[in-house]
C-alpha positions in Angstrom: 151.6 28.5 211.1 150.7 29.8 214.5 147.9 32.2 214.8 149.1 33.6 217.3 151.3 37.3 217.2 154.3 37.9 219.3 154.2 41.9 219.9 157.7 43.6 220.4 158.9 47.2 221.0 162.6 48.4 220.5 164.7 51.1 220.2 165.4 51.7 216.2 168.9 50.9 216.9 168.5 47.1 216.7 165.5 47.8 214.3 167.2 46.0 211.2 168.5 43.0 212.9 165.4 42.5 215.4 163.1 42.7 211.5 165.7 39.9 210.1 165.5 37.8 213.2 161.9 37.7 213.3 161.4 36.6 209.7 164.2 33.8 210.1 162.9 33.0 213.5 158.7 32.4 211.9 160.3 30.1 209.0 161.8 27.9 211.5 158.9 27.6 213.9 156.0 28.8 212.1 155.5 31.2 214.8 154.8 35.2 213.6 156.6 37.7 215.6 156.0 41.7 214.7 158.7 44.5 215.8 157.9 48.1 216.2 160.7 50.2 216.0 160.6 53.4 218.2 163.2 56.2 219.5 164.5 54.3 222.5 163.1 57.0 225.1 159.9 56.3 223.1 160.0 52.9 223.8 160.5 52.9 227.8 157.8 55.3 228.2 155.3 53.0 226.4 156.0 50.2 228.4 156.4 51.7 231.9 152.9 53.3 231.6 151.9 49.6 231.0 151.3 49.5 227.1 150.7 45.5 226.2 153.5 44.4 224.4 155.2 40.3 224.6 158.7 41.5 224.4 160.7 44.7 224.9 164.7 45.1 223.6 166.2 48.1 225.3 169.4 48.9 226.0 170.4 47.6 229.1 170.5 50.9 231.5 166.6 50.9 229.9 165.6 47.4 230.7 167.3 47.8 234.4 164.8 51.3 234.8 161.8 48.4 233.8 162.6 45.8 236.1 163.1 47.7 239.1 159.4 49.2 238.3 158.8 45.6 237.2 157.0 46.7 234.0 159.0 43.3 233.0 159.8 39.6 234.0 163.3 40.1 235.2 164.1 36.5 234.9 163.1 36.4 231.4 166.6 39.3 230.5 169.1 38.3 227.8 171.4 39.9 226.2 170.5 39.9 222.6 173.9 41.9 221.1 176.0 45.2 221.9 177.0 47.8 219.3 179.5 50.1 219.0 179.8 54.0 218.0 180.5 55.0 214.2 181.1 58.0 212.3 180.1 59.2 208.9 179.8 62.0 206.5 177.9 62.8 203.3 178.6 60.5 200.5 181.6 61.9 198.2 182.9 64.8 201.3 186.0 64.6 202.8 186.8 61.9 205.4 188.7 63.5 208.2 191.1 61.1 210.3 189.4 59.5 213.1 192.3 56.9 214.0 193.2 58.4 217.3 190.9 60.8 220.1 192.9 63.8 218.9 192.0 63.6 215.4 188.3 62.9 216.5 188.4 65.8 218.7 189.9 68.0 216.0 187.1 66.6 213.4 184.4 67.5 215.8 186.4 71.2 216.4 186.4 71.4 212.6 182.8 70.5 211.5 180.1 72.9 210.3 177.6 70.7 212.2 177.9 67.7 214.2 175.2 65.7 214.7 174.1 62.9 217.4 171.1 61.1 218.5 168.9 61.0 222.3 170.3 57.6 222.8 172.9 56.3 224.7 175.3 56.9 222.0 174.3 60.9 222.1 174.8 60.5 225.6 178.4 59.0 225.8 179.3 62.1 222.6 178.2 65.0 225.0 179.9 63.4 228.0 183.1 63.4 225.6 182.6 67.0 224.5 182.1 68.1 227.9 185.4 66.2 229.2 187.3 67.8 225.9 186.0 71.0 227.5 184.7 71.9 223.7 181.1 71.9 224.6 180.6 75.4 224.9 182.8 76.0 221.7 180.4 73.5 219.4 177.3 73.7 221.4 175.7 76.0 218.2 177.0 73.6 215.5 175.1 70.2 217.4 172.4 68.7 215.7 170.1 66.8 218.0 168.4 63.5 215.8 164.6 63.2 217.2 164.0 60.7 218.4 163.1 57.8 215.8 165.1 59.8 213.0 168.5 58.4 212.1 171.6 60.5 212.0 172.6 59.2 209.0 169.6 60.7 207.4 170.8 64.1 208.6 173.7 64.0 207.2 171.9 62.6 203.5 169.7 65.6 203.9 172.9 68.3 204.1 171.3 68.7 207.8 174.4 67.0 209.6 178.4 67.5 208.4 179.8 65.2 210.8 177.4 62.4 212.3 177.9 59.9 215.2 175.5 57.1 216.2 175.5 53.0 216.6 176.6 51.3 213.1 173.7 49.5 213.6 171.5 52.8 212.6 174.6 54.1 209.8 174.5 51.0 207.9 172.7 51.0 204.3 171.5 54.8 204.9 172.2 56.0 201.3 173.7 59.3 200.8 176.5 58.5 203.4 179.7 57.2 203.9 181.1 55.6 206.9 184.1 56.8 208.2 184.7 53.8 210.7 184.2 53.1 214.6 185.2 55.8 216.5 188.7 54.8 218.2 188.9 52.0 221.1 190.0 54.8 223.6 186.8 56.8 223.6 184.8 54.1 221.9 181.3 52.8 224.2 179.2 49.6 223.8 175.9 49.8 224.6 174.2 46.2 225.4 170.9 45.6 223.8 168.6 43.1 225.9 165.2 41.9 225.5 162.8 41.1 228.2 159.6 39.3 228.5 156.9 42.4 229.7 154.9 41.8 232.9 151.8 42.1 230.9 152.7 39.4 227.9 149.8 38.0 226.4 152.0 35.2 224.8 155.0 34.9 227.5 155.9 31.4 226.6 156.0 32.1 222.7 157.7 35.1 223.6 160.7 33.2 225.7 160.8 30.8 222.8 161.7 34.0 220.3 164.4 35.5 223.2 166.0 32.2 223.0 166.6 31.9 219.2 168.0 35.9 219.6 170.3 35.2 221.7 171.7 32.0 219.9 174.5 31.3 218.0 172.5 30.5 215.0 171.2 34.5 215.1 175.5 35.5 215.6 175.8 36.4 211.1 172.3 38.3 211.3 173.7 40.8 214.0 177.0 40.9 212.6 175.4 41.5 208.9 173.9 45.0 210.8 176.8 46.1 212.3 176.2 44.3 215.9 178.3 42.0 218.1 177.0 38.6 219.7 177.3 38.7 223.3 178.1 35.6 225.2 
């Protein structure tokens, strides 16, 4: 086994499958690889005030902010998987119909609370409210996660009635139940890519670890957390 440790920072949304791939990915080659898991605005920060880190997974609006300050090797950018929106409740309440936008939009109208995170996902939710022209209506009711804190653990806590955020971050939460992917008409993919950082200590290892990511043979670990492959 390698002594040498490749460092990564992400956003907690690929948390899971980034901590699966790593362990697969050091059986194979021997070669240790450590994730730490941050709130994704967190994350950015760290590494554009030039905090030394191999490899950074951001979504891709985050990674595109880090190469134009070139904080990363932009050559080195794949994308690693893209994840949609869910929904969920308390385990054992009520599931309200989500099939269509109206019902979602009446769910939302209808909640006690509604709760969403700072990432992109929180970002697309209060560009929908705001196009439903219901923000002002539910703006006491929302429920801000901070960042690092998963809406699903909101809603376990009685904090949260009605949560939204990736089904990356909603899967195995106990205390919840997932209502499903918020319909294709107002659904939203975020892309998660990785990049080498401009100030790898270990860029070659690093490459080596982005390449088994974005393979075919990592495609059942992303799915297994909720994620899609992207080719």
């Amino acid at each position: 086994m390698s002594d040498i440790i490749v460092t990564c920072i992400s956003s907690m949304a690929t948390r899971q499958v980034l901590a699966d791939l790593a362990s697969s990915f050091e059986a194979r080659s021997g070669q240790r690889v450590t994730i730490e898991s941050v709130g994704g605005v967190a994350a950015a920060k760290r590494v554009q005030e030039g905090e030394a880190f191999d490899i950074v997974v951001l979504s891709s609006n985050a990674i595109d902010a880090l190469a134009a300050s070139k904080r990363i090797d932009a050559s080195s950018r794949v994308s690693i998987a893209r994840s949609g929106v869910a929904m969920a409740v308390a385990a054992g309440a009520a599931h309200p119909r989500i099939d269509d936008e109206a019902a979602v939009r009446d769910a939302v109208r209808a909640a006690r609370s509604i709760g969403y995170s700072t990432g992109p996902s929180g970002v697309h939710l209060a560009h929908l409210f705001e196009r439903w022209g219901i923000a002002h209506e539910i703006a006491p009711r929302i429920v801000q996660a901070p960042p690092g804190v998963a809406v699903g653990t909101l809603i376990a806590r009685g904090e949260v009635e009605l949560g939204f955020q990736q089904l990356s971050e909603m899967i195995g939460v106990a205390g919840i139940d997932v209502l499903g992917m918020l319909p294709h008409e107002i659904q939203t993919l975020t892309i998660f890519e990785g990049a080498v950082c401009a100030n790898a200590r270990v860029p070659e290892a690093a490459r080596a670890f982005l390449d088994y990511a974005m393979s075919r043979d990592a495609d059942t670990t992303k799915v297994l957390h909720g994620m899609e492959p992207v080719r």
